[in-house]
Chimera marker file (.cmm) of the C-alpha trace (Angstrom):
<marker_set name="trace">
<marker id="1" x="0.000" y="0.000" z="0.000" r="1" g="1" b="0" radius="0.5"/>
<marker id="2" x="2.842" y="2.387" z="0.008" r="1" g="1" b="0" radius="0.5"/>
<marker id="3" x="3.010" y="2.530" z="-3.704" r="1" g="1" b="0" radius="0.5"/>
<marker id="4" x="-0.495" y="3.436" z="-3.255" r="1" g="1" b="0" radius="0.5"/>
<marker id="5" x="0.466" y="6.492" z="-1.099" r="1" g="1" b="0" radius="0.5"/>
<marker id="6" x="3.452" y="7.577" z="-3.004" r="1" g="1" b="0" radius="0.5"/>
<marker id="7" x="1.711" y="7.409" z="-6.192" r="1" g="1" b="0" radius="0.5"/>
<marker id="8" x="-1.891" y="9.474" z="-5.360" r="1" g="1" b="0" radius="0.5"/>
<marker id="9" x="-0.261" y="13.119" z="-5.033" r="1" g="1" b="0" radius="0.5"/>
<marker id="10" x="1.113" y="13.487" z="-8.463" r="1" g="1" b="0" radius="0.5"/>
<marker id="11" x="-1.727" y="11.407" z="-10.001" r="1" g="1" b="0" radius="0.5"/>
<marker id="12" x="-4.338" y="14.352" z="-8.039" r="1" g="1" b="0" radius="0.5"/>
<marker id="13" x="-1.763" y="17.164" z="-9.393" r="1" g="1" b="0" radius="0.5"/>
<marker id="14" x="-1.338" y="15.624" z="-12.934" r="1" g="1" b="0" radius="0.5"/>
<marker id="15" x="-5.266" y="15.318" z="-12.935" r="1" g="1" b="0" radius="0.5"/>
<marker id="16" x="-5.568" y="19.399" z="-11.724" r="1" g="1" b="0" radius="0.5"/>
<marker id="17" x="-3.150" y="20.368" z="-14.102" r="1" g="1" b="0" radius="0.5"/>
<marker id="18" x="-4.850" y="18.911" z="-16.793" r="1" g="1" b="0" radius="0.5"/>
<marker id="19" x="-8.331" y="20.590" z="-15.802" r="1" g="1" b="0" radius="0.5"/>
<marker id="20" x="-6.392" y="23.941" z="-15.025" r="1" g="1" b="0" radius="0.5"/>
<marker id="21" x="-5.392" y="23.681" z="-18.626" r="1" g="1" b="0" radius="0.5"/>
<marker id="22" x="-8.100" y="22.942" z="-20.392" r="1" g="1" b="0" radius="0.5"/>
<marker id="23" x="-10.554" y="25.521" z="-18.270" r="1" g="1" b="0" radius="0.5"/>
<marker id="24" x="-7.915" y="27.866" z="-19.726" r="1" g="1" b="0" radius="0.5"/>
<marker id="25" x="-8.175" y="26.845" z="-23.365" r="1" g="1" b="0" radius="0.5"/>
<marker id="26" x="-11.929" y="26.795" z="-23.127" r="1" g="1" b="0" radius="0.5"/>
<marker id="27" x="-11.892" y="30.437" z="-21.947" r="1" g="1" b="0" radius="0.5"/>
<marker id="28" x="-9.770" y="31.732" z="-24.466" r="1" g="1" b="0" radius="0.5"/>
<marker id="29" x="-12.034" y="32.050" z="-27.398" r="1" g="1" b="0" radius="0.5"/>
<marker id="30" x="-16.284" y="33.421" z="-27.601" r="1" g="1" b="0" radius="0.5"/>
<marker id="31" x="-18.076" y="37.035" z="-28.181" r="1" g="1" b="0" radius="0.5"/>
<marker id="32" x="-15.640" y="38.478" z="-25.400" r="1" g="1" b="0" radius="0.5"/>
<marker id="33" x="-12.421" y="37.725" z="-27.276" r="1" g="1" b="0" radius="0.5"/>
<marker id="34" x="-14.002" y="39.455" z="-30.692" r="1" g="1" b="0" radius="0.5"/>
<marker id="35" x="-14.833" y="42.418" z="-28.313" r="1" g="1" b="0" radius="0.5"/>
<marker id="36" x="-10.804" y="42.812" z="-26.532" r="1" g="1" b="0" radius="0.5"/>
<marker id="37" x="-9.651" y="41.912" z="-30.280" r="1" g="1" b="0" radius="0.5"/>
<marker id="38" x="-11.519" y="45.114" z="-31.391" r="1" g="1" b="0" radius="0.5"/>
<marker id="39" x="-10.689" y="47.617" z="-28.691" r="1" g="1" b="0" radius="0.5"/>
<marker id="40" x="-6.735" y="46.265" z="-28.988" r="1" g="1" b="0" radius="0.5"/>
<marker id="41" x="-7.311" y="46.650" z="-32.570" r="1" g="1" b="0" radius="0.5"/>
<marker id="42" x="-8.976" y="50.538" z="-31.912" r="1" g="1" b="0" radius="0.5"/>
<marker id="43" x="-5.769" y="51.448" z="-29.376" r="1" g="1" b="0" radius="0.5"/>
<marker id="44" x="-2.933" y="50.748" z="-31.246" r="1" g="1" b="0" radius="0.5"/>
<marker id="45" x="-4.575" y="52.200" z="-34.857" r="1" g="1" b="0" radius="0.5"/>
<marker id="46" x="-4.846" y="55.372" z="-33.140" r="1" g="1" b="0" radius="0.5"/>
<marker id="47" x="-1.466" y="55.040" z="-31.701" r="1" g="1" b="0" radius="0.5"/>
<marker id="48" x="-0.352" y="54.409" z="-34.765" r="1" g="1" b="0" radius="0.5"/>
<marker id="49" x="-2.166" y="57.447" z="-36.335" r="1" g="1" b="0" radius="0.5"/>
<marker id="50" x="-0.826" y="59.581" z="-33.593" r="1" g="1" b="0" radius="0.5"/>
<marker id="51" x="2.592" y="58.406" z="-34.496" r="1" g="1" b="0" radius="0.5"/>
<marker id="52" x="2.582" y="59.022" z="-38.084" r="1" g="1" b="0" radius="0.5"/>
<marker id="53" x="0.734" y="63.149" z="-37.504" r="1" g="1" b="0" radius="0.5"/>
<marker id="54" x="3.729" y="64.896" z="-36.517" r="1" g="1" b="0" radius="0.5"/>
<marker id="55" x="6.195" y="63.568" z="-39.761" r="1" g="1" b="0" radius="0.5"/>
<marker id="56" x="2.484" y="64.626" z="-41.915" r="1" g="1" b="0" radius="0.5"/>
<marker id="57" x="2.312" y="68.156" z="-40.285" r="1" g="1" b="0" radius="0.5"/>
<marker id="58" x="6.418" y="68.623" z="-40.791" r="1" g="1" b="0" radius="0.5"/>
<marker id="59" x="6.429" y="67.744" z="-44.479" r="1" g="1" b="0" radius="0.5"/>
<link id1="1" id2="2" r="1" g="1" b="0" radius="0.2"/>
<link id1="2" id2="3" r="1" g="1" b="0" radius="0.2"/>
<link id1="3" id2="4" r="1" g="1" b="0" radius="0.2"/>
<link id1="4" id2="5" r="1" g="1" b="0" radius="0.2"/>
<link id1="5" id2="6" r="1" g="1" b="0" radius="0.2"/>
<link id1="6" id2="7" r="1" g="1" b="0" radius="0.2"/>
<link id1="7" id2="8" r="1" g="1" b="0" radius="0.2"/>
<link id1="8" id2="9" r="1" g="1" b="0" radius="0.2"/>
<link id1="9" id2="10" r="1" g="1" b="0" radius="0.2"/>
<link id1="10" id2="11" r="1" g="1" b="0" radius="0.2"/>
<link id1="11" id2="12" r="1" g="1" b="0" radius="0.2"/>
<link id1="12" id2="13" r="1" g="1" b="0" radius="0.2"/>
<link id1="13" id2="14" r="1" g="1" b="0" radius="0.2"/>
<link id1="14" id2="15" r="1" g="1" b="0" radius="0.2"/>
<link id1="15" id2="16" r="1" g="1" b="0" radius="0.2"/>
<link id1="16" id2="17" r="1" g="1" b="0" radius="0.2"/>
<link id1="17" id2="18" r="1" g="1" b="0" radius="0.2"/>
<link id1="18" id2="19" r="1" g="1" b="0" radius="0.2"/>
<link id1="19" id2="20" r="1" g="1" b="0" radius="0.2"/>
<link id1="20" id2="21" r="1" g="1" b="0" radius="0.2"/>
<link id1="21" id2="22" r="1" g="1" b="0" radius="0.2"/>
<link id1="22" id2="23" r="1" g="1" b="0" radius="0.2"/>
<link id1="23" id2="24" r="1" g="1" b="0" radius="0.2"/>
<link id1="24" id2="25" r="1" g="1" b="0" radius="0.2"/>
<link id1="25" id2="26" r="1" g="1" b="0" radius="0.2"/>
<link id1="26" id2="27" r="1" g="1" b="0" radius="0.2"/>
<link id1="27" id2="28" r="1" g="1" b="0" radius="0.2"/>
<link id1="28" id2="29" r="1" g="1" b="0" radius="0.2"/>
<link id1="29" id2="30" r="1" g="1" b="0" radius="0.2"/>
<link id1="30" id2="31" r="1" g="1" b="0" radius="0.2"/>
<link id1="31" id2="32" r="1" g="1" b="0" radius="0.2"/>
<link id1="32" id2="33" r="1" g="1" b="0" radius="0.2"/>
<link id1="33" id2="34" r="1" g="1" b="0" radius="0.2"/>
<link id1="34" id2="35" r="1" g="1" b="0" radius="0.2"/>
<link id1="35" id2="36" r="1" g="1" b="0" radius="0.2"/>
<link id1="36" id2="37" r="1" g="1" b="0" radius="0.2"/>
<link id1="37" id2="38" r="1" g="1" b="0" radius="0.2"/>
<link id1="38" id2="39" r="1" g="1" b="0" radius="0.2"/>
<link id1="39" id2="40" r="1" g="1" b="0" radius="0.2"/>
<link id1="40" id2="41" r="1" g="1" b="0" radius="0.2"/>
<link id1="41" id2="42" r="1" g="1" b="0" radius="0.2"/>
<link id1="42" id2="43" r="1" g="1" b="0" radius="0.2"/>
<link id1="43" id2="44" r="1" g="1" b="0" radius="0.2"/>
<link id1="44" id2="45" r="1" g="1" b="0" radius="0.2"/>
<link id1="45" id2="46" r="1" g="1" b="0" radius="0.2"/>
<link id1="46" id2="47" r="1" g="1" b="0" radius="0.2"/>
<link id1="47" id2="48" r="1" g="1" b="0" radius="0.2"/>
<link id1="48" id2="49" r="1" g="1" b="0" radius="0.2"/>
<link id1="49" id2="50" r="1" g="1" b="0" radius="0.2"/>
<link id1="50" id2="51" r="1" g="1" b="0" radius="0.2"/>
<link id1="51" id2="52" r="1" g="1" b="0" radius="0.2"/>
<link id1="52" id2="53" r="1" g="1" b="0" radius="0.2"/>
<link id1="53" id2="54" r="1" g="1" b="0" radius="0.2"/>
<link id1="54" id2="55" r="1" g="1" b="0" radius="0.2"/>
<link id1="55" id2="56" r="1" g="1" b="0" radius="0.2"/>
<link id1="56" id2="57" r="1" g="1" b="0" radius="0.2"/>
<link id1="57" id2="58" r="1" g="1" b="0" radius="0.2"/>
<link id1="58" id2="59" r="1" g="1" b="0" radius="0.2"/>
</marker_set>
């Protein structure tokens, strides 16, 4: 029975892992991701903008 004992606490963590992972993969996509993809999409065209006004107002 000591096999038994030695073997259950990285079976239990192997078995956590795997749900930890998998919980994470599920929540990665859906109408939420579209919605971040959009307002990271929104940020960095106007940074971008912003970046290219000053060489359009010095030509």
């Amino acid at each position: 029975m000591d096999y038994v004992s030695a073997l259950l606490p990285p079976v239990v963590m192997a078995i956590a892992f795997t749900a930890v992972i998998v919980t994470m993969i599920k929540s990665q996509g859906g109408a939420n991701k579209a919605k971040e993809d959009a307002a990271v999409d929104a940020v960095l065209q106007s940074a971008e903008s912003a970046r290219q006004e000053p060489k359009a107002h010095g030509a």
